[in-house]
N, CA, C and O atoms as CSV, one atom per row, in Angstrom:
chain,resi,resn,atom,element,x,y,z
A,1,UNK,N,N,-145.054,-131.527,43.298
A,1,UNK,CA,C,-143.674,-131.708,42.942
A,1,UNK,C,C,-142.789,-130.875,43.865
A,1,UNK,O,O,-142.936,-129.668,44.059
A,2,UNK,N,N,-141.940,-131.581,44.361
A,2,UNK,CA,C,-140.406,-130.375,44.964
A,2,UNK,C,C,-140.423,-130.012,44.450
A,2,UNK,O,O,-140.901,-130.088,43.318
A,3,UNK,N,N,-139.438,-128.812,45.438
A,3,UNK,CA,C,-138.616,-127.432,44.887
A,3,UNK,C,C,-137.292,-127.580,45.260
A,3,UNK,O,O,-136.836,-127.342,46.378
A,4,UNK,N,N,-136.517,-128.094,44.014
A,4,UNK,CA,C,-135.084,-127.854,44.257
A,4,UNK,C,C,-134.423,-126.860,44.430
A,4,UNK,O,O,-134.598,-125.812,43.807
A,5,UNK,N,N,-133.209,-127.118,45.664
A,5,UNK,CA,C,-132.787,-125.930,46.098
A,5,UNK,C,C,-131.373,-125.607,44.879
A,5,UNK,O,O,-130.787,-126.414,44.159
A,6,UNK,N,N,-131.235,-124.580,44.988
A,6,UNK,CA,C,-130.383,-124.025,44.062
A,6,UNK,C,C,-128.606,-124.097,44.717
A,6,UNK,O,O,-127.637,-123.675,44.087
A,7,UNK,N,N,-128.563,-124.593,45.793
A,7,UNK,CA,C,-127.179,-124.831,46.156
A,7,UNK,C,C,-126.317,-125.379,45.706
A,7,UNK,O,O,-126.198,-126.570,45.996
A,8,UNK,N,N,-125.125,-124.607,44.600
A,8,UNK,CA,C,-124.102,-125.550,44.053
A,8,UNK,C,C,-123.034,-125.756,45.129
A,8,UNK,O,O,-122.804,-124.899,45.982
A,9,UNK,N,N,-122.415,-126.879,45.060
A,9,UNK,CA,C,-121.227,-127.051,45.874
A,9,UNK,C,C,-120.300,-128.395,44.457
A,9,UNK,O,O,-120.553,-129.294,43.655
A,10,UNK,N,N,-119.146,-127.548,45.062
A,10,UNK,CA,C,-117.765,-128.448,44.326
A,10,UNK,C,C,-117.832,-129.653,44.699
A,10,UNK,O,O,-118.180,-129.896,45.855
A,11,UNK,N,N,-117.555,-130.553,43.918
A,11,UNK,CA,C,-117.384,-132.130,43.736
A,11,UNK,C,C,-116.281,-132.749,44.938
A,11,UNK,O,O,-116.205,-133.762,45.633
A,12,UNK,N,N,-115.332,-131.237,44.686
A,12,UNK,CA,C,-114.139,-131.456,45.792
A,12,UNK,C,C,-114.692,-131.490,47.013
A,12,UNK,O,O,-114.747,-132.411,47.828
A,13,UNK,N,N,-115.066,-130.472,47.053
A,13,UNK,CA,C,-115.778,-130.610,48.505
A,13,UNK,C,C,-116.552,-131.532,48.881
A,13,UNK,O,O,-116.719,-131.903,50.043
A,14,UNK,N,N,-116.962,-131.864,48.109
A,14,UNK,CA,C,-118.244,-133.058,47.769
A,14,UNK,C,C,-117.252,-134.281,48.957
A,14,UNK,O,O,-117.055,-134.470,50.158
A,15,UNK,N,N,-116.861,-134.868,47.542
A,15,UNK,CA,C,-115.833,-136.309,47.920
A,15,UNK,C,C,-114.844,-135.497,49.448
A,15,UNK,O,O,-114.847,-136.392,50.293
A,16,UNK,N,N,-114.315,-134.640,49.860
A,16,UNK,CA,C,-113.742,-134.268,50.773
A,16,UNK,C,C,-114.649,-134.691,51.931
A,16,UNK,O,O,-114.224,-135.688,52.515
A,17,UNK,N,N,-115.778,-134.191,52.407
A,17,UNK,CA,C,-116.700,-134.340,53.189
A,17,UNK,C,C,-117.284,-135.609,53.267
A,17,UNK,O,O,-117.952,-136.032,54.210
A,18,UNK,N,N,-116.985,-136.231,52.173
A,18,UNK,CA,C,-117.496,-138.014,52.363
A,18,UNK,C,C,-116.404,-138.424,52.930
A,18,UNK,O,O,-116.475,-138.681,54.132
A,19,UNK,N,N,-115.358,-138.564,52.364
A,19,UNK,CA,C,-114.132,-139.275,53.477
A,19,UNK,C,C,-113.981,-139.297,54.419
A,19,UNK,O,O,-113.573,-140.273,55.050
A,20,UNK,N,N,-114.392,-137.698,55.066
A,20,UNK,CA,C,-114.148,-137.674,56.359
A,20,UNK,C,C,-115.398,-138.192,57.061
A,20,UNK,O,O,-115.181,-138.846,58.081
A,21,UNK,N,N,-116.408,-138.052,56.771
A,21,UNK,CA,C,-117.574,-138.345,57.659
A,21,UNK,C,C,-117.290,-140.436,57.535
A,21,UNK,O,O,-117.829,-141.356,58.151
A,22,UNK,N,N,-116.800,-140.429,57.038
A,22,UNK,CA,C,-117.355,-142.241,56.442
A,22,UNK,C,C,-115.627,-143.058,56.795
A,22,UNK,O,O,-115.273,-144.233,56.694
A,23,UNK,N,N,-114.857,-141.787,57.232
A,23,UNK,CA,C,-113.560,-142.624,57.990
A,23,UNK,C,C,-112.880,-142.952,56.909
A,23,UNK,O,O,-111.807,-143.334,57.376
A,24,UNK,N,N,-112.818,-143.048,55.733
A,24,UNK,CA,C,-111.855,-142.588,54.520
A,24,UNK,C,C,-110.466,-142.323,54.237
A,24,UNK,O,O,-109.874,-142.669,53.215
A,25,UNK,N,N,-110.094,-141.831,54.992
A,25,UNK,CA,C,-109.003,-141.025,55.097
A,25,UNK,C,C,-107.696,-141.710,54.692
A,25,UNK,O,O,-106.865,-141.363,53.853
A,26,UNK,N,N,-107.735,-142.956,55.645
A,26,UNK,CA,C,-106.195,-143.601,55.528
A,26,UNK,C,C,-106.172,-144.545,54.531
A,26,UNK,O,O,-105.058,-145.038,54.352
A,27,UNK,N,N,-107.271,-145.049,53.652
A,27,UNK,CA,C,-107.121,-145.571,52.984
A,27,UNK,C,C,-107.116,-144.879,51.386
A,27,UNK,O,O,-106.699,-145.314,50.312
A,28,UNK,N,N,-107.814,-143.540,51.796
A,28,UNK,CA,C,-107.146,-142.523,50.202
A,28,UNK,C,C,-105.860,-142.624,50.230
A,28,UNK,O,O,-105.246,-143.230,49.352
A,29,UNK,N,N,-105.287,-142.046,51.240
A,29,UNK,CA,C,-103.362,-141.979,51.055
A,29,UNK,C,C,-102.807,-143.355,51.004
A,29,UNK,O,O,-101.694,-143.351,50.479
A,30,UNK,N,N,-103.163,-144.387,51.328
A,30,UNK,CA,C,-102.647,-145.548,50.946
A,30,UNK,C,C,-102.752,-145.441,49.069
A,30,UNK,O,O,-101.718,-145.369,48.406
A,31,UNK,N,N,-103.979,-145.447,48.487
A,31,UNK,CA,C,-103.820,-145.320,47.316
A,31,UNK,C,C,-102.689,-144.257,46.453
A,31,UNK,O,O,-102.094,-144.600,45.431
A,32,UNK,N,N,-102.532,-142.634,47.262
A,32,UNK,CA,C,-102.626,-141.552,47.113
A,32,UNK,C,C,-100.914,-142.102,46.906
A,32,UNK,O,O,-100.278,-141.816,45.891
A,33,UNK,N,N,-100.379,-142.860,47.960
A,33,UNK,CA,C,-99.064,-142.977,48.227
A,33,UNK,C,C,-98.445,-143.612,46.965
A,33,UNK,O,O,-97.514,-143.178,46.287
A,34,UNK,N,N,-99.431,-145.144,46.743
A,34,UNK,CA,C,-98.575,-145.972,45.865
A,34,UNK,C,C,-98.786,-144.908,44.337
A,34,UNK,O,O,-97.803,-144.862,43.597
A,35,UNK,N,N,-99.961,-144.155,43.951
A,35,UNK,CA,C,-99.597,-143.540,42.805
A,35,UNK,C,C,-99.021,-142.652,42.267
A,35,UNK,O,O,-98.959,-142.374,41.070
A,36,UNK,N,N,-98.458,-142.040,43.373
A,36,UNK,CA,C,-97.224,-140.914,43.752
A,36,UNK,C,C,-96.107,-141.429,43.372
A,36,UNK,O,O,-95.246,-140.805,42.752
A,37,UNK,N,N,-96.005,-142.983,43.822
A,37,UNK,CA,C,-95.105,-143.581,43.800
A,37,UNK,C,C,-94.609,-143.886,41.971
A,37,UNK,O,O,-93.549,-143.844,41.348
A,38,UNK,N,N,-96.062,-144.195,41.636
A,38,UNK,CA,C,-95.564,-144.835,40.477
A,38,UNK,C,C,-95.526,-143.917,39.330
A,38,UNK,O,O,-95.148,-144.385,38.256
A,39,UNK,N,N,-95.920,-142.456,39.409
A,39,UNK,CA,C,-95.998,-141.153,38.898
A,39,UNK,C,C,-94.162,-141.062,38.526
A,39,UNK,O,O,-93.494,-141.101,37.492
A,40,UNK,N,N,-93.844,-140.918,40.089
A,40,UNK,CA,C,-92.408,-140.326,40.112
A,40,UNK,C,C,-91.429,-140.980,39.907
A,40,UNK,O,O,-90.453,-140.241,40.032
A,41,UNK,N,N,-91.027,-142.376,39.555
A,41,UNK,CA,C,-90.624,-143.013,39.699
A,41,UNK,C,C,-90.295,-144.266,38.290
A,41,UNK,O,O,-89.351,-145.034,38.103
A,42,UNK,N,N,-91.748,-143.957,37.390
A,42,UNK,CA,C,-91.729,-144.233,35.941
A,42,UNK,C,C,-91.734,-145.902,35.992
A,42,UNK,O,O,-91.545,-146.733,36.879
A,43,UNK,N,N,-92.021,-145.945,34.700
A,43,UNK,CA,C,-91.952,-147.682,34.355
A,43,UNK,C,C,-90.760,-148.835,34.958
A,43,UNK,O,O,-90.914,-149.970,35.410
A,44,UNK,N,N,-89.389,-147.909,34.722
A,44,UNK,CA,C,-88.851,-148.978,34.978
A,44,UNK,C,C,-88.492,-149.314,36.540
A,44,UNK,O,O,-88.261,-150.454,36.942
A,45,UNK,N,N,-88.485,-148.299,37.246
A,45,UNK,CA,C,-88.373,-148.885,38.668
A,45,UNK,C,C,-89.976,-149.540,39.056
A,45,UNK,O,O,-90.059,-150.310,40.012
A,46,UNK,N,N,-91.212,-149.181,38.258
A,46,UNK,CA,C,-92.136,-149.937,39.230
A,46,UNK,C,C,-92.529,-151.369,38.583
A,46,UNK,O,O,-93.174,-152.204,39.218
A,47,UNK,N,N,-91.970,-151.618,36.942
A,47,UNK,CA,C,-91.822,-152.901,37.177
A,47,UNK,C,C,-91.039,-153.446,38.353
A,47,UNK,O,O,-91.516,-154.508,38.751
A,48,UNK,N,N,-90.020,-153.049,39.000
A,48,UNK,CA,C,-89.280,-153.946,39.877
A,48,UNK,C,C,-90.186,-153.651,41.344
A,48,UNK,O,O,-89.939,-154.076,42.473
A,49,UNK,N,N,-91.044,-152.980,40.995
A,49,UNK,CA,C,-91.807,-152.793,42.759
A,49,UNK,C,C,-92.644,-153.675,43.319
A,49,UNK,O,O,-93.733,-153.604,42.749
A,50,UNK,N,N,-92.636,-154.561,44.265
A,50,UNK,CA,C,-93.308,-155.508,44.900
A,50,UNK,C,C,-94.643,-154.666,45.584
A,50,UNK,O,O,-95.840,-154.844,45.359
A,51,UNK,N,N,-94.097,-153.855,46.340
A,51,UNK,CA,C,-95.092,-153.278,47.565
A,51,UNK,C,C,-94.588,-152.149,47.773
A,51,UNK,O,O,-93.373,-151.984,47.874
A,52,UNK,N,N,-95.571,-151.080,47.880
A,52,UNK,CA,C,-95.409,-149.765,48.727
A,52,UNK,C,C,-96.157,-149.368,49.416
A,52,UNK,O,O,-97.241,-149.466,48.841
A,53,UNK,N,N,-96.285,-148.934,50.388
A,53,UNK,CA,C,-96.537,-149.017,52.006
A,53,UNK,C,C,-96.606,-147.749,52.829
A,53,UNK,O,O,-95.630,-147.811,53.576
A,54,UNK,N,N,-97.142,-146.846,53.021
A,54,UNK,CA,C,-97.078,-145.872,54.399
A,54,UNK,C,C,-97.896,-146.382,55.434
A,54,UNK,O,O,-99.080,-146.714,55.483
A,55,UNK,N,N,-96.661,-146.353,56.515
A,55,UNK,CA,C,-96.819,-147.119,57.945
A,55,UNK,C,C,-96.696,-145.618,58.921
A,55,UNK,O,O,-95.650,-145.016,58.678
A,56,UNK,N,N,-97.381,-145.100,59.719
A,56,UNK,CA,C,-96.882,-143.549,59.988
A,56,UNK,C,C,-96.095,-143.282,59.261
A,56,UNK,O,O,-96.339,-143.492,58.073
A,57,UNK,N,N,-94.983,-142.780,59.592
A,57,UNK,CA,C,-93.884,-141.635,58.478
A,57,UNK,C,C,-93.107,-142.728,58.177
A,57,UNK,O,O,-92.457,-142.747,59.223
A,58,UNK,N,N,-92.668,-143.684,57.516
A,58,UNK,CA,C,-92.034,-144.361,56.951
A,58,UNK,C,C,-92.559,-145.227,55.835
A,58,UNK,O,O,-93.303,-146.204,55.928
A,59,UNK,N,N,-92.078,-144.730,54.862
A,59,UNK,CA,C,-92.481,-145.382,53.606
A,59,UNK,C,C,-91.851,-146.876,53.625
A,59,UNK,O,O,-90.727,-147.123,54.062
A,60,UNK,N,N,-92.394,-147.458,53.298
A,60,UNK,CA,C,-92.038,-149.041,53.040
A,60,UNK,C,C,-91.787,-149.716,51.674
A,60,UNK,O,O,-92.758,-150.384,51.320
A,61,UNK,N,N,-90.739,-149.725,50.801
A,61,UNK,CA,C,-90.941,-150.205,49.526
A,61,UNK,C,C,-90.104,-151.574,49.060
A,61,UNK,O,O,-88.938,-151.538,48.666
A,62,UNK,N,N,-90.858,-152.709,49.168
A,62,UNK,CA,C,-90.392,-153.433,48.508
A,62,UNK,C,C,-89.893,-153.555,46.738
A,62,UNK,O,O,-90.479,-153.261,45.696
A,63,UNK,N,N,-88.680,-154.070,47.002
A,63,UNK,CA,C,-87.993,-154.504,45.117
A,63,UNK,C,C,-87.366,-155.348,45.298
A,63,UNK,O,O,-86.563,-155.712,46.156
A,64,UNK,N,N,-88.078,-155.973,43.715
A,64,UNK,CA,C,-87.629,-157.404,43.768
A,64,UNK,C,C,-85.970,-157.386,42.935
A,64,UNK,O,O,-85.573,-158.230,42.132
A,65,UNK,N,N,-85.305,-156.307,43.364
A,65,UNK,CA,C,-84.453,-156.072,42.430
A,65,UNK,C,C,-82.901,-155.287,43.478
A,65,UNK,O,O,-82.765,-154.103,43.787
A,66,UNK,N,N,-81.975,-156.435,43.790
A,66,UNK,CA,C,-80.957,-155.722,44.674
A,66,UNK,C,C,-80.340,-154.511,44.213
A,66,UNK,O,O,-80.387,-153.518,44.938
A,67,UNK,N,N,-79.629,-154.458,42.825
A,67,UNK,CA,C,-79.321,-153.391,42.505
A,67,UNK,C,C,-80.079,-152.273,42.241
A,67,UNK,O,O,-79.562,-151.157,42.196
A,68,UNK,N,N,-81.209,-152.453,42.068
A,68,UNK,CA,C,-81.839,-151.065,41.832
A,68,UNK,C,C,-81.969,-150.750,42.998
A,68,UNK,O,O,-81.845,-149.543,43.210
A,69,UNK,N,N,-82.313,-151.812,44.428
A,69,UNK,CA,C,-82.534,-151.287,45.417
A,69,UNK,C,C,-81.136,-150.354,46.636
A,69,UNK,O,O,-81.208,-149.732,47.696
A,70,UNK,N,N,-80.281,-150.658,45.913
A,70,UNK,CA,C,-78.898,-149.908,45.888
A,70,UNK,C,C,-78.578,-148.401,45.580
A,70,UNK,O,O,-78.071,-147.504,46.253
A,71,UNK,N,N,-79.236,-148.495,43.876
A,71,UNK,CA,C,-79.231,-147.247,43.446
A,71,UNK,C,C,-80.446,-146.469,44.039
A,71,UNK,O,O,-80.121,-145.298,44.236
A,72,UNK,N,N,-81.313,-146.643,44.274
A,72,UNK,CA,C,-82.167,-145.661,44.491
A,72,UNK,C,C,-81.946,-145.391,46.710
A,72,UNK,O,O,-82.490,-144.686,47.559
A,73,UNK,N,N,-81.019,-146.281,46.695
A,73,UNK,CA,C,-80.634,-145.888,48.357
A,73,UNK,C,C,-79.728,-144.629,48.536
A,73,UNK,O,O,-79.700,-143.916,49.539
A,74,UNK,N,N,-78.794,-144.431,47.090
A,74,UNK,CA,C,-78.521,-143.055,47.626
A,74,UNK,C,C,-78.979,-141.949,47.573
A,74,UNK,O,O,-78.519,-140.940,48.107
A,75,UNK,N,N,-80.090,-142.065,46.810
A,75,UNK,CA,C,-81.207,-140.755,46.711
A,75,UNK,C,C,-82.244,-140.776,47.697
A,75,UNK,O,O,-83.159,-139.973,47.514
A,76,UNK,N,N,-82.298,-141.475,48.644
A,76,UNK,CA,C,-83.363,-141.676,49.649
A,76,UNK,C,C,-83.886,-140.159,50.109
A,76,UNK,O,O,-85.100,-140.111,50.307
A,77,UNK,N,N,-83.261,-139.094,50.280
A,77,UNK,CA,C,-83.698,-137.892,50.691
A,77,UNK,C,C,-84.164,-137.407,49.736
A,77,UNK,O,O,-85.314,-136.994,49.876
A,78,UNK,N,N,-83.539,-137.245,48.424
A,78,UNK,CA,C,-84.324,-136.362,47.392
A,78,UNK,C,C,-85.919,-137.386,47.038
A,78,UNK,O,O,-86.886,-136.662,46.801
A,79,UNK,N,N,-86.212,-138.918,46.997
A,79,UNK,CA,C,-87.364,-139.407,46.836
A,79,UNK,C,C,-87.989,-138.885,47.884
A,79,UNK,O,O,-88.807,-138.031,47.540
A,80,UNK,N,N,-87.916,-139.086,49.168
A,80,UNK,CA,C,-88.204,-138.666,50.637
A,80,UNK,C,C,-89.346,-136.916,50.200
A,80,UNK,O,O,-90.513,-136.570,50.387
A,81,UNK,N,N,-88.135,-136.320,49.586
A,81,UNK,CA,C,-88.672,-134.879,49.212
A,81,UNK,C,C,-89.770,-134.698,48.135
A,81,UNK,O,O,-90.734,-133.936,48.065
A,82,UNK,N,N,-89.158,-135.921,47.104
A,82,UNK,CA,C,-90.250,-135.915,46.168
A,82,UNK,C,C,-91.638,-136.352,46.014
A,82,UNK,O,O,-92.380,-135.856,45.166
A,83,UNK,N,N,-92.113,-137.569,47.081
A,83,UNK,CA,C,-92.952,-138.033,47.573
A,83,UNK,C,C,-93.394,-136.892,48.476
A,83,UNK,O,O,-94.568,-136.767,48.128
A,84,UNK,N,N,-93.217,-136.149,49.249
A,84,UNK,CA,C,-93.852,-135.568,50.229
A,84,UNK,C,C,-94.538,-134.264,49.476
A,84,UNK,O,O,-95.563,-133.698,49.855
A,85,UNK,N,N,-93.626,-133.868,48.161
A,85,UNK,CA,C,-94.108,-132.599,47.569
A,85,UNK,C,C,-95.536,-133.492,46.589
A,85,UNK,O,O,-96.682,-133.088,46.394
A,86,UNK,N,N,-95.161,-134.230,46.333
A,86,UNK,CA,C,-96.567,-135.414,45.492
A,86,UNK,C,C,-97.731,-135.329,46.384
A,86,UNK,O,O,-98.797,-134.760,46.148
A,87,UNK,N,N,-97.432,-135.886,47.300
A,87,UNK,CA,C,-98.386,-136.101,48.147
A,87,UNK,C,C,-99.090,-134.806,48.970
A,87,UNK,O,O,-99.927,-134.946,49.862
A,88,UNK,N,N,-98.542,-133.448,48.453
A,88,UNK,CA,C,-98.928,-132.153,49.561
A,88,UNK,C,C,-98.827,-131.940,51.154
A,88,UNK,O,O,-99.383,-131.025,51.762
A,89,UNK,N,N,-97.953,-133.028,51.773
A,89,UNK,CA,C,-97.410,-132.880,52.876
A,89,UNK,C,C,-96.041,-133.287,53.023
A,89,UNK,O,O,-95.326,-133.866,52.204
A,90,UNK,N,N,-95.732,-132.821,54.418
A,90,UNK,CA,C,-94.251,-133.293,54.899
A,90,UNK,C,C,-94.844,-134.205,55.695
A,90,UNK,O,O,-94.888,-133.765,56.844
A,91,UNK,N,N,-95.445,-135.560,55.576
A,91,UNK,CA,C,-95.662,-136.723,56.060
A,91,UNK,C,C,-94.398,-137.813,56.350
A,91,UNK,O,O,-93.960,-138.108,57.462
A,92,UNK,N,N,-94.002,-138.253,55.233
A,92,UNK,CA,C,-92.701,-139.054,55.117
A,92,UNK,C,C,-91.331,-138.741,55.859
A,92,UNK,O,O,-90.485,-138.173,55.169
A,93,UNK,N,N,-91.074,-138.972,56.889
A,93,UNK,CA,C,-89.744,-138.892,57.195
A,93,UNK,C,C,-88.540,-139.748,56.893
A,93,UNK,O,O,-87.382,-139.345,57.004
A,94,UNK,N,N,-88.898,-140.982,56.497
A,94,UNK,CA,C,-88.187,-142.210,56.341
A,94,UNK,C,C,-88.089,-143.209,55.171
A,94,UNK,O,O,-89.107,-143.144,54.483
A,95,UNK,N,N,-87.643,-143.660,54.946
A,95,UNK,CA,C,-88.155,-144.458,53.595
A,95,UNK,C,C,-87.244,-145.934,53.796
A,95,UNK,O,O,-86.030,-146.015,53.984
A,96,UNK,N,N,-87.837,-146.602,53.734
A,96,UNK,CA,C,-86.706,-148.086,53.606
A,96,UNK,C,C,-87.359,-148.939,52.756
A,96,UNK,O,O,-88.555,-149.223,52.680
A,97,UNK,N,N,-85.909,-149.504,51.796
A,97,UNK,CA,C,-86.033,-150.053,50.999
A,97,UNK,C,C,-85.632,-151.365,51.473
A,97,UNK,O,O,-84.792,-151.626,52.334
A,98,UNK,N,N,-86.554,-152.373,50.598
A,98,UNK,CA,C,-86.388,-154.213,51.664
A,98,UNK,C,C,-86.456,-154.497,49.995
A,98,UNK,O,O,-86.409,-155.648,49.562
């Protein structure tokens, strides 16, 4: 019979080290992005959300909804801020709403 080795390691680390070895990466923050999105942002704007999108630093968010896509255009910097503190980087520079 083996002899198991006694090495614990964190789960974090675990899944961290798989992503990267297995190329991972851009498709966590694709997920990472839209649930940031729908965290901060609550029920009623993501019923109106078609699509959300990080393309390099520009967020991409479709709504199927002109006026909301109005109101939430003059907060574009504070979402901008709030997404980037969600997400643990200053990634986002941009955000456009279609």
């Amino acid at each position: 019979m083996a002899k198991r080795q006694n090495e614990s390691v964190a789960i974090k680390d675990l899944m961290g080290s798989f992503i990267k070895e297995n190329n991972l990466s851009k498709g966590m923050k694709k997920i990472s992005v839209k649930e940031s999105w729908e965290q901060l942002m609550g029920n009623g704007v993501v019923s109106y959300t078609q699509k959300v999108e990080l393309k390099g630093t520009t967020l991409y968010v479709k709504l199927s909804s002109s006026v909301l896509r109005e109101e939430l255009s003059y907060g574009k910097e504070k979402i901008i801020g709030m997404m980037n503190d969600a997400l643990g980087t200053q990634e986002i520079k941009k955000l456009l709403l279609l």
